[in-house]
DSSP file (Angstrom, degrees, kcal/mol; ACC not computed):
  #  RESIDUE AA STRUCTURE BP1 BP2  ACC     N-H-->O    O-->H-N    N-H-->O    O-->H-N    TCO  KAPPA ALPHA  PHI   PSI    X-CA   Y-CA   Z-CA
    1    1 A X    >         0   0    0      0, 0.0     3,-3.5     0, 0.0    28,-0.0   0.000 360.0 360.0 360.0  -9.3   -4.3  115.6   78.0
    2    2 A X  T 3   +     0   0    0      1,-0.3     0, 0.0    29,-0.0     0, 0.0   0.776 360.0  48.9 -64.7  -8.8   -7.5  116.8   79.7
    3    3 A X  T 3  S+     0   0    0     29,-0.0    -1,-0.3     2,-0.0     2,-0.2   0.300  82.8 121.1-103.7  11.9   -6.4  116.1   83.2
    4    4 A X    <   +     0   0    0     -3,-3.5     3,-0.1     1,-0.1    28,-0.1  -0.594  24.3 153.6 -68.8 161.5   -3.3  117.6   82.7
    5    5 A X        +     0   0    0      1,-0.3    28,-0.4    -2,-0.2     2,-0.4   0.296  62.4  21.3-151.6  -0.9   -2.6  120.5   85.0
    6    6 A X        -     0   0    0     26,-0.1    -1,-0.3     2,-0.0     2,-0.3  -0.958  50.2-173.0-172.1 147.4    1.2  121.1   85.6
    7    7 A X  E     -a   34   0A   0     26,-1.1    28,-2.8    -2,-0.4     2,-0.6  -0.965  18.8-166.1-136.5 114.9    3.9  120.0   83.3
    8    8 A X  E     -a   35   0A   0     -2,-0.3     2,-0.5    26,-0.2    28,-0.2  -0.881   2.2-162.3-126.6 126.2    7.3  120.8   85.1
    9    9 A X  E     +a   36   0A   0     26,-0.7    28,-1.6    -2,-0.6     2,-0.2  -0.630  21.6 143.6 -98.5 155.3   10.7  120.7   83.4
   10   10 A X        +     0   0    0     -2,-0.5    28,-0.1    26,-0.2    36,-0.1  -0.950  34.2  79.6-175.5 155.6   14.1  120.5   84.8
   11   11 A X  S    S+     0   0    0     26,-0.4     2,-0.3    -2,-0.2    28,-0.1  -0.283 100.6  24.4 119.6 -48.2   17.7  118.9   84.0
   12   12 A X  S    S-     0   0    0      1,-0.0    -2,-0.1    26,-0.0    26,-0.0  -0.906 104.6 -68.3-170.5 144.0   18.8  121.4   81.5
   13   13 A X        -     0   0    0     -2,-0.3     2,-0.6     1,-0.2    -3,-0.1   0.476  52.0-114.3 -48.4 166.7   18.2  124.7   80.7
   14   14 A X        -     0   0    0     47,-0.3     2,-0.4    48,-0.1    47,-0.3  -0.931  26.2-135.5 -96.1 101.5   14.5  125.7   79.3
   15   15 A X    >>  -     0   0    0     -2,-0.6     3,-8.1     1,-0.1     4,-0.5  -0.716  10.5-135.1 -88.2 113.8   14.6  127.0   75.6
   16   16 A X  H 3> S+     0   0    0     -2,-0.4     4,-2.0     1,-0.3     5,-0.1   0.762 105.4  59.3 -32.7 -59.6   12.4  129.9   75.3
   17   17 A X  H 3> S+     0   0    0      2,-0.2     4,-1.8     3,-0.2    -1,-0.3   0.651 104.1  49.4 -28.6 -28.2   11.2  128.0   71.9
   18   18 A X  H X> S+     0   0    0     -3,-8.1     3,-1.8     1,-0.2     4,-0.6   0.870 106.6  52.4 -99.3 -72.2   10.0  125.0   73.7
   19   19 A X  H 3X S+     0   0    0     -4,-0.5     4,-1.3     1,-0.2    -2,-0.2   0.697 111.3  49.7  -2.4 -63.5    8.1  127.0   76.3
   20   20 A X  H 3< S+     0   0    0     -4,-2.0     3,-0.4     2,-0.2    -1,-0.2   0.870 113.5  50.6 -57.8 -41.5    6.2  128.9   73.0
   21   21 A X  H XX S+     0   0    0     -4,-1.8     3,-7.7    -3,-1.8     4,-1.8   0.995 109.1  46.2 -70.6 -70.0    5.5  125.5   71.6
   22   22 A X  H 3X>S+     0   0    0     -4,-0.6     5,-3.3     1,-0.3     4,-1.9   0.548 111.8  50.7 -21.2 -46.5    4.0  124.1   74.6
   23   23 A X  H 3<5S+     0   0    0     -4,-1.3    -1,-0.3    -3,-0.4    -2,-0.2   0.229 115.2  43.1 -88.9  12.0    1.8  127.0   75.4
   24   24 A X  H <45S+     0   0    0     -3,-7.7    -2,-0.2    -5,-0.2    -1,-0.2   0.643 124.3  29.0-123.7   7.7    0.5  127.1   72.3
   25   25 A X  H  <5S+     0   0    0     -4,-1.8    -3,-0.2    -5,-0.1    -2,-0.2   0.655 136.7  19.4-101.6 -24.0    0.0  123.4   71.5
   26   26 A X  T >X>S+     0   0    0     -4,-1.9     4,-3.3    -5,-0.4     3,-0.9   0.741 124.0  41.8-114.6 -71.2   -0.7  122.2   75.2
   27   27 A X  T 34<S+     0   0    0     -5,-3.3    -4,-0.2     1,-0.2    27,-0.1   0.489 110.9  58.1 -89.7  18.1   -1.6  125.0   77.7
   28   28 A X  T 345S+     0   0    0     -6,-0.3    -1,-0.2     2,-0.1    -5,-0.1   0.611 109.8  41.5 -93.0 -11.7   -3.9  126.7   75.2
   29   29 A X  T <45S+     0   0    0     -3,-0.9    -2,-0.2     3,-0.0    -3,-0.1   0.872 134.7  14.9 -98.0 -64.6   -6.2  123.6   74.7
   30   30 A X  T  <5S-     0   0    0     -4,-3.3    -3,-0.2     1,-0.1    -2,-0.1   0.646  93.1-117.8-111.8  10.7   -6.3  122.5   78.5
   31   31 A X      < +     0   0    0     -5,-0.5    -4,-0.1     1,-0.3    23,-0.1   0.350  54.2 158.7 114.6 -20.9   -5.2  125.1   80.4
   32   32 A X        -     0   0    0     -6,-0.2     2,-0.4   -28,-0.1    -1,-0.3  -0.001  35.3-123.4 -60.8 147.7   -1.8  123.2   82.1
   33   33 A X        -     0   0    0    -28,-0.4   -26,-1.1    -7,-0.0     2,-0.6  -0.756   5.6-136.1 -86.8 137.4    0.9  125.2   83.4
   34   34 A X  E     -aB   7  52A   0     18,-0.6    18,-1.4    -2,-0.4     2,-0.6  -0.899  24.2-176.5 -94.2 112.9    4.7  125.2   82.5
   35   35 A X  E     -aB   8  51A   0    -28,-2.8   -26,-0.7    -2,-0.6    16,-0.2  -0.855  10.7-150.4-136.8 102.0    6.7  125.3   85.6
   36   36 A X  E     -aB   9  50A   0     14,-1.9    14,-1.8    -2,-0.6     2,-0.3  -0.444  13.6-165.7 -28.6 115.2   10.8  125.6   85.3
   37   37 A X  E     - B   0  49A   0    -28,-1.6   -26,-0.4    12,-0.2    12,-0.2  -0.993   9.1-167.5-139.9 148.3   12.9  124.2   87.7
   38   38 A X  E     + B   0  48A   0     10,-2.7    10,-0.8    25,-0.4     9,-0.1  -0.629  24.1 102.8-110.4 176.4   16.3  124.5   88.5
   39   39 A X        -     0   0    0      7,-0.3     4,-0.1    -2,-0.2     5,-0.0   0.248  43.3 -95.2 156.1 121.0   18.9  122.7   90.8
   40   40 A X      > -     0   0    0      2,-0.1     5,-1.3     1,-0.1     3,-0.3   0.213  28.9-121.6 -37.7 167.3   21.8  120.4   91.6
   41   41 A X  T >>5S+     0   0    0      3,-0.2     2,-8.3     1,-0.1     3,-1.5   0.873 111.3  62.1 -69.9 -83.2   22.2  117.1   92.7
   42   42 A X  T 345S+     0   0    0      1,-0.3    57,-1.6     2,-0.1    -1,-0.1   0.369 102.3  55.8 -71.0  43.6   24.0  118.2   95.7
   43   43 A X  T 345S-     0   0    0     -2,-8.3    -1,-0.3    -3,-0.3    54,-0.1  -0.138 130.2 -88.8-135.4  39.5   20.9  120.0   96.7
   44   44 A X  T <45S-     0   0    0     -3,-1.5     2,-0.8     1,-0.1    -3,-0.2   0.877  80.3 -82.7  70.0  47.2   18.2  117.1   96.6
   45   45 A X  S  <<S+     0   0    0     -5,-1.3     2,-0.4    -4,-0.9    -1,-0.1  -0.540 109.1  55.1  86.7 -90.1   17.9  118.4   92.5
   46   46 A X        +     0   0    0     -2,-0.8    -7,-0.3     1,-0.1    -5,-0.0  -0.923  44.4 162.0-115.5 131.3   15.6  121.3   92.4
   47   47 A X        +     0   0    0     -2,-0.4    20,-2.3    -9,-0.1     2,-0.3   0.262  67.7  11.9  -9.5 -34.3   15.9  124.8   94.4
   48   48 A X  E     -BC  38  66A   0    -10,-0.8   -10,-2.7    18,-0.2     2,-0.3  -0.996  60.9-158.4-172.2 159.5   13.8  127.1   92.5
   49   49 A X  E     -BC  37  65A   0     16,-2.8    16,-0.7    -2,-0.3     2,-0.3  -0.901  10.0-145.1-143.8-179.9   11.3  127.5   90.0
   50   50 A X  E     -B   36   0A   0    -14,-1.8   -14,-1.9    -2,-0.3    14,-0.1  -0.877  13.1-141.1-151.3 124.1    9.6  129.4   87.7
   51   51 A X  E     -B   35   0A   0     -2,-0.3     2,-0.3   -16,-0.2   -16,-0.2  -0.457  23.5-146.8 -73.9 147.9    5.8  129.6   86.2
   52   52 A X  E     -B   34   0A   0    -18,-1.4   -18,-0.6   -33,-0.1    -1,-0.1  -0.841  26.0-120.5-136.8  99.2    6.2  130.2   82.7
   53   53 A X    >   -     0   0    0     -2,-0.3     3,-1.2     1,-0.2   -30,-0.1  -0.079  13.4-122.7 -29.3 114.3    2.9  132.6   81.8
   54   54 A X  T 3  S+     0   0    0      1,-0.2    -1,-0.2   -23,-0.1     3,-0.1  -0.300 104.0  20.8 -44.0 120.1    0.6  131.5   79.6
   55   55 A X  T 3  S+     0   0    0      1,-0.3     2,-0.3   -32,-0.1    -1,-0.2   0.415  99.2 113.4 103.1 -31.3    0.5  134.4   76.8
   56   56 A X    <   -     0   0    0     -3,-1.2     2,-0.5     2,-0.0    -1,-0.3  -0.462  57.3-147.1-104.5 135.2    4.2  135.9   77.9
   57   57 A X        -     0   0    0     -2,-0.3     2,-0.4    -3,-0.1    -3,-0.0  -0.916  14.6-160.3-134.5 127.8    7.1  135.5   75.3
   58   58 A X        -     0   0    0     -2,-0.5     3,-0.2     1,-0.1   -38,-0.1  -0.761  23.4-161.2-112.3 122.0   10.6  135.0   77.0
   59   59 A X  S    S+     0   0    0     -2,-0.4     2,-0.4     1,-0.3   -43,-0.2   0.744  90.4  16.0 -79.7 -14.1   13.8  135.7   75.2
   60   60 A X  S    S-     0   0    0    -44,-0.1     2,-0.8   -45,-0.1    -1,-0.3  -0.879  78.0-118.7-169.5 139.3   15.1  133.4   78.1
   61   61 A X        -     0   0    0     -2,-0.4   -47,-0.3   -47,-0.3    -9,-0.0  -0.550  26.7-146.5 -69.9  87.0   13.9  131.2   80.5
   62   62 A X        -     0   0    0     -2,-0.8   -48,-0.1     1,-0.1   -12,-0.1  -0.006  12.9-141.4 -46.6 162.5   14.6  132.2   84.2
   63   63 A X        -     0   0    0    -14,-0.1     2,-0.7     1,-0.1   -25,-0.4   0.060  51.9-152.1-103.2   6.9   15.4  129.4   86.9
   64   64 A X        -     0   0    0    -16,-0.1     2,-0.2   -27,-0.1   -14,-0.2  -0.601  25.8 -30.7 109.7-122.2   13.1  131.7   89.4
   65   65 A X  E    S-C   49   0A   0    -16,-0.7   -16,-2.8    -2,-0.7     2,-0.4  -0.894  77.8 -81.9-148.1 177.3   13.0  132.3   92.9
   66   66 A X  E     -C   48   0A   0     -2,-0.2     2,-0.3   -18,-0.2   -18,-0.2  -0.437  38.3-128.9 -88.0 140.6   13.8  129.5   95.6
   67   67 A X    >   -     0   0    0    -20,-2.3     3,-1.5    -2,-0.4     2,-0.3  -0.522  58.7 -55.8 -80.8 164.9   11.1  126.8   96.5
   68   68 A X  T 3  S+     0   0    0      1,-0.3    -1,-0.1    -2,-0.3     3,-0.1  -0.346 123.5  25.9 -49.1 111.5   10.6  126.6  100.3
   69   69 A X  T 3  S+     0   0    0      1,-0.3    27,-0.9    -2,-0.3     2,-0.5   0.182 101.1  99.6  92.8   4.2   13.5  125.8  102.6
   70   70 A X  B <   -D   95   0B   0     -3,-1.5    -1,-0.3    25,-0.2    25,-0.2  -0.980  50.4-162.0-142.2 137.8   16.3  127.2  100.3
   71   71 A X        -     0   0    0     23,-3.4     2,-0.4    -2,-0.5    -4,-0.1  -0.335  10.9-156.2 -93.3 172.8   18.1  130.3  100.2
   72   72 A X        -     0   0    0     -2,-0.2     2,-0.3    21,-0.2    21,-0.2  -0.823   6.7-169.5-133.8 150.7   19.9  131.2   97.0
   73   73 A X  E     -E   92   0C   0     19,-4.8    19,-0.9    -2,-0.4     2,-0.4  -0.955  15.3-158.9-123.8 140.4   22.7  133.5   97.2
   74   74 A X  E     -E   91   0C   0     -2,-0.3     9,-4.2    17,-0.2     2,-0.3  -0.912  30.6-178.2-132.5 119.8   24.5  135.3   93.8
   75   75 A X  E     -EF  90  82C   0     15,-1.8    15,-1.3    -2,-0.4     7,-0.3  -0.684  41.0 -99.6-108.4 176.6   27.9  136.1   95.7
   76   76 A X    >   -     0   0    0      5,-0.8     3,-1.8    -2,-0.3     5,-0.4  -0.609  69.2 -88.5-105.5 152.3   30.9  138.1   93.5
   77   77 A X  T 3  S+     0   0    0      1,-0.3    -1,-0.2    -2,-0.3     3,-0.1  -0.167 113.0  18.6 -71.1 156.1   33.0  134.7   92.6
   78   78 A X  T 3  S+     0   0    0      1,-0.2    -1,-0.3    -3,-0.1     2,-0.0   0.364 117.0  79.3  78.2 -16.8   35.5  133.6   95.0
   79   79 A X  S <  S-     0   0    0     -3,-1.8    -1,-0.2     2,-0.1    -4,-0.1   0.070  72.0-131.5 -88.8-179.5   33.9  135.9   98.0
   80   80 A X  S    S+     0   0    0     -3,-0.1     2,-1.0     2,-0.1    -3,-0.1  -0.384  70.2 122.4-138.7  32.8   30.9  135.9  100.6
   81   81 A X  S    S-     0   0    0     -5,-0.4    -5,-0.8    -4,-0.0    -2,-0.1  -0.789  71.4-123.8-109.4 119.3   30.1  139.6   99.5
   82   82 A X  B     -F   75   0C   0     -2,-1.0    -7,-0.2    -7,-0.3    -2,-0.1  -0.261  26.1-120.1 -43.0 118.7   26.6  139.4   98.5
   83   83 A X        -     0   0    0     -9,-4.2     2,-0.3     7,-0.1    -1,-0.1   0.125  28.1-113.4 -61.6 179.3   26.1  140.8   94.4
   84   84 A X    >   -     0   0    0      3,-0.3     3,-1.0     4,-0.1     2,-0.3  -0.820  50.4 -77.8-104.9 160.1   23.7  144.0   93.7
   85   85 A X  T 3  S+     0   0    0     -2,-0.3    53,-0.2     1,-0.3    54,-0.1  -0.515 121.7  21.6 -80.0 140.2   20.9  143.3   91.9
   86   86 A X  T 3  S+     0   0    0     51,-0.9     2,-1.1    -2,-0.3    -1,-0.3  -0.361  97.7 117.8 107.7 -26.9   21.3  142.9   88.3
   87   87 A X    <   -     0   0    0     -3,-1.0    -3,-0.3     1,-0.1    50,-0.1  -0.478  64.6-124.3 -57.0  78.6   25.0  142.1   89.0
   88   88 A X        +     0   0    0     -2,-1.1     2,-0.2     1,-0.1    48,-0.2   0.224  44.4 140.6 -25.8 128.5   26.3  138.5   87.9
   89   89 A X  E     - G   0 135C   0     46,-1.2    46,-3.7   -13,-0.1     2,-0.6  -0.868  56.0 -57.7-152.6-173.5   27.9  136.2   90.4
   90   90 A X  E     -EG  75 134C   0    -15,-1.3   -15,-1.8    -2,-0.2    44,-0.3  -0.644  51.7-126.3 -81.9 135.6   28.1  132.6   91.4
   91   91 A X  E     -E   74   0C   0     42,-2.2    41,-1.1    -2,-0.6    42,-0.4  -0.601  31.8-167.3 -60.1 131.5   24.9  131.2   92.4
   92   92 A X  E     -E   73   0C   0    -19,-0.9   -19,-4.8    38,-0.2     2,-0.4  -0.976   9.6-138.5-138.0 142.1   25.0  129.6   95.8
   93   93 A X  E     +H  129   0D   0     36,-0.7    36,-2.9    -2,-0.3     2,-0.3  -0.820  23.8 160.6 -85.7 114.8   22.6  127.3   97.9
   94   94 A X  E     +H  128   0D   0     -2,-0.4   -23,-3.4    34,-0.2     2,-0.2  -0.846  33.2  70.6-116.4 159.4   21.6  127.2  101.4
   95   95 A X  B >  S-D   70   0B   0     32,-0.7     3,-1.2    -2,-0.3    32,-0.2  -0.774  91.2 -50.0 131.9 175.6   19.1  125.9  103.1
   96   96 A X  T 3  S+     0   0    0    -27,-0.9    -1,-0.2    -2,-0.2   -26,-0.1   0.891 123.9  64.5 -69.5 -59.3   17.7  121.6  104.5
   97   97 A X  T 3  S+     0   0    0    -28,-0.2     2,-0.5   -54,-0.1    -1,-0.2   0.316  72.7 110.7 -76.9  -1.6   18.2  120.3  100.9
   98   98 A X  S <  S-     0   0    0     -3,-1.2   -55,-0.2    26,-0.3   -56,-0.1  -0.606  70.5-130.4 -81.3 125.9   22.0  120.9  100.9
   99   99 A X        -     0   0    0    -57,-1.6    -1,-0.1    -2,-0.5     3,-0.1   0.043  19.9-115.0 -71.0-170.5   23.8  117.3  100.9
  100  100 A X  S    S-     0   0    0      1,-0.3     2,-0.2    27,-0.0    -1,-0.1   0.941  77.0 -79.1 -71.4 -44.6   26.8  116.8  103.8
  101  101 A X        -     0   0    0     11,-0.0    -1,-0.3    28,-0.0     2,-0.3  -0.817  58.1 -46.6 168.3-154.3   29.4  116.5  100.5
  102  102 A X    >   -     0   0    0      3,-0.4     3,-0.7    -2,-0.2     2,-0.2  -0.866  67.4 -96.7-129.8 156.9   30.7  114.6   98.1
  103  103 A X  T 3  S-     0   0    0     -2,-0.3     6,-0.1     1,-0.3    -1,-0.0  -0.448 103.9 -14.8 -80.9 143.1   32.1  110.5   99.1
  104  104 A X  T 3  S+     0   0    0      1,-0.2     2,-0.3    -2,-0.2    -1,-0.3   0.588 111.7 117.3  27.1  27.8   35.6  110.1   99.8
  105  105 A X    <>  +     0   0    0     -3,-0.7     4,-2.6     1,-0.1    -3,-0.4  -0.727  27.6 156.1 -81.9  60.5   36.0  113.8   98.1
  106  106 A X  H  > S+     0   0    0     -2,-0.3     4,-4.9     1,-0.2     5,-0.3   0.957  71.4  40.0 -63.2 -28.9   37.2  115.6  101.0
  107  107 A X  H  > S+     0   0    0      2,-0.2     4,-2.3     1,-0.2    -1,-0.2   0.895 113.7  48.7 -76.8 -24.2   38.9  118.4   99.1
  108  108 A X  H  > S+     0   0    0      2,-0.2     4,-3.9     3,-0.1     5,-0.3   0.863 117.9  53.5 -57.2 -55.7   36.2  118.9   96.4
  109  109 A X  H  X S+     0   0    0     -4,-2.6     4,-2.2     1,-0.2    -2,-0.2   0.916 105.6  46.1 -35.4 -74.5   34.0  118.9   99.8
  110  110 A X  H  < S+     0   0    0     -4,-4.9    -2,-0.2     1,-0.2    -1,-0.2   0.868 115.0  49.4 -43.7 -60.3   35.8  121.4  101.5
  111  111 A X  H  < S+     0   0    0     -4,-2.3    -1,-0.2    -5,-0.3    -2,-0.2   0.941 121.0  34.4 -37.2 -60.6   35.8  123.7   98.2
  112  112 A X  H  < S+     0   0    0     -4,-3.9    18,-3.8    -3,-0.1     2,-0.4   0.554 112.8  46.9 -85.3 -20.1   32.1  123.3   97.6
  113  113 A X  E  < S+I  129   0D   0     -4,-2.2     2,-0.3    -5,-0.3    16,-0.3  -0.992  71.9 170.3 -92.2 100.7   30.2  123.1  100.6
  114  114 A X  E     -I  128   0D   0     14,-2.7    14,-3.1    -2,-0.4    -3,-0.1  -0.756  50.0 -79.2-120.7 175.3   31.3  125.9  103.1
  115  115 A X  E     -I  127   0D   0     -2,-0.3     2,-0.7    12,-0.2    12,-0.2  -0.347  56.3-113.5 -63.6 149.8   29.9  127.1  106.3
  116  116 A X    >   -     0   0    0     10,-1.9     3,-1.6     9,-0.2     5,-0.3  -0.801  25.9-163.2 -96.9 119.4   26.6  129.6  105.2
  117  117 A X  T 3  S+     0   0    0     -2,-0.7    -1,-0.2     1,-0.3    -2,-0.1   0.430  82.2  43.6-106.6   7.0   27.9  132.7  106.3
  118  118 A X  T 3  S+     0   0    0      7,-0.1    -1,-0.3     1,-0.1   -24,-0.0  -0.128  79.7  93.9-147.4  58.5   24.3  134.3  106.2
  119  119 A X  S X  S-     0   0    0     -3,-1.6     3,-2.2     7,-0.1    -2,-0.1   0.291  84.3-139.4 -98.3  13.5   22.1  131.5  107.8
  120  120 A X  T 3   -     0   0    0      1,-0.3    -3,-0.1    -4,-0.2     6,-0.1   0.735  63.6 -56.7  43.6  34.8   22.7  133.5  111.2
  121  121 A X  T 3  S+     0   0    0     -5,-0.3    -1,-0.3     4,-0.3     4,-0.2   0.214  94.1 152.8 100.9 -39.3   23.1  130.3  113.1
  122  122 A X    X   -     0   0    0     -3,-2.2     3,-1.1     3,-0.1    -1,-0.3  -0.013  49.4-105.3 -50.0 143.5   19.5  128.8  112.1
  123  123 A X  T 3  S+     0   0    0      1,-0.2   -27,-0.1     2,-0.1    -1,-0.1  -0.469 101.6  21.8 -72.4 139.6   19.4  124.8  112.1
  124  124 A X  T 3  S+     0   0    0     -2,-0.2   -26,-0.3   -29,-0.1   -29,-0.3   0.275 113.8  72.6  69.6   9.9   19.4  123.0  108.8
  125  125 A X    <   +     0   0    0     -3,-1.1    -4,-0.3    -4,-0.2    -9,-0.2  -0.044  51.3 113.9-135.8  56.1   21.0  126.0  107.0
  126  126 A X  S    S+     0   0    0    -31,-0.1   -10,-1.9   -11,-0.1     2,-0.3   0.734  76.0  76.7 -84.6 -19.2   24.9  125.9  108.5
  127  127 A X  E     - I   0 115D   0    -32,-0.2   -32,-0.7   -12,-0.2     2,-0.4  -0.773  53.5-179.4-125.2 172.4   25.7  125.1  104.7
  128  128 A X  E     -HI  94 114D   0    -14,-3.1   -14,-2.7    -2,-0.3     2,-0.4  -0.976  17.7-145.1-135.8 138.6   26.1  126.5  101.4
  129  129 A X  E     -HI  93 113D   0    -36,-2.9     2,-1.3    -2,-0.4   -36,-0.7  -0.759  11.8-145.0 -99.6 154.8   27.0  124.8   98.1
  130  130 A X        -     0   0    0    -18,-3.8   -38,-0.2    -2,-0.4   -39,-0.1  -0.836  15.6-171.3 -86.5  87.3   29.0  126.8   95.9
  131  131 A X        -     0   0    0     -2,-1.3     3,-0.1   -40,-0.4   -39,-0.1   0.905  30.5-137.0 -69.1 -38.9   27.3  125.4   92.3
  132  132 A X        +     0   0    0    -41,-1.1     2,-0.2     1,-0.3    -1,-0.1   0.470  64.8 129.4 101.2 -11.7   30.2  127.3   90.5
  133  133 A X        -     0   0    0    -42,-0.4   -42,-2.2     1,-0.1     2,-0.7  -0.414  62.8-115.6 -79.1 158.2   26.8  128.6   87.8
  134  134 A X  E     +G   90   0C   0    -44,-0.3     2,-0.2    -2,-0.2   -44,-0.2  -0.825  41.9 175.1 -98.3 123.5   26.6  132.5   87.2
  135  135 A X  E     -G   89   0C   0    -46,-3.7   -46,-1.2    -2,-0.7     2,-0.3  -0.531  20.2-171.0-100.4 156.8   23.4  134.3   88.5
  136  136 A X        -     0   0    0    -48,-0.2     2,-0.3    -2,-0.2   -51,-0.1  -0.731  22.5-127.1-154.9 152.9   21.9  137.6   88.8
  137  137 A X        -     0   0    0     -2,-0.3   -51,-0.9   -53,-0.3     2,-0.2  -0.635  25.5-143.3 -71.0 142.5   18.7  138.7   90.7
  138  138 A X    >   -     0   0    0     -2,-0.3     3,-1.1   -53,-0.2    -1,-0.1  -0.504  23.1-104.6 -85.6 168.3   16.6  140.5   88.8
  139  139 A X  T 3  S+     0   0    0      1,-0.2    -1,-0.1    -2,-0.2   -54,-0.0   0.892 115.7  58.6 -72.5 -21.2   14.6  143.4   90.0
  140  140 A X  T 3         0   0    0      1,-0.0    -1,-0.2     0, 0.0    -3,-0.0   0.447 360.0 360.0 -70.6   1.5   11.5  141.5   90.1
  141  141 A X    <         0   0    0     -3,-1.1    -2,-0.1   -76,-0.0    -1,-0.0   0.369 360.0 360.0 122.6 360.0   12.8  139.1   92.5
């Protein structure tokens, strides 16, 4: 383990517990990082991450902020009106990493992908997947 330096998990949510074990079995002897990640398949997997701080105890594991090229949106369900922070809504993705659709699903397509109704026109972010999960921002971002 002495060349480790990043451990990153992803696939199903992060249980605060496995985090505590990790930093205290793993990243207190060499020093490796624990890095979260969140993120559909029909967004080329993961979207966002999160460092999980050495030292920090988490009653729950955040999926983060968005890695580079991806928006996230938390929109009030059913809507395009944008939540307030702390408010729960559906998580949606924008951004290069969003697939076209789903094969020979047009109507599941049509539900889940829709036009990004705040990429303002920029190229490679005309769409947004709907993921259907429940969000909120936090106030730290």
């Amino acid at each position: 383990l002495g060349t480790l330096r990043h451990v990153f998990a992803s696939g199903e949510a992060l249980p605060p517990q496995h985090v505590a074990r990790f930093q205290r079995l793993v990243s207190s002897l060499t020093g490796a990082k624990l890095i979260n990640l969140y993120g559909p398949t029909e967004a080329t997997v993961d979207v966002s991450y999160f460092d999980c701080e050495p030292g920090e105890e988490y009653t729950v594991i955040p999926i983060g902020k968005p890695i580079q090229n991806i928006r996230l949106y938390i929109v009030k369900e059913g809507t395009e009106q944008l939540q307030p922070i702390g408010v729960a809504g559906e998580l949606c993705i924008g951004g290069v990493g969003v697939a076209r659709g789903y094969l020979n699903r047009p109507e599941l397509t049509a539900e889940k992908f829709v036009k990004d109704p705040f990429a303002g026109g920029k190229a490679g972010y005309e769409r947004m997947y709907r993921t259907g999960d429940l969000a909120r921002w936090m106030p730290d971002g």
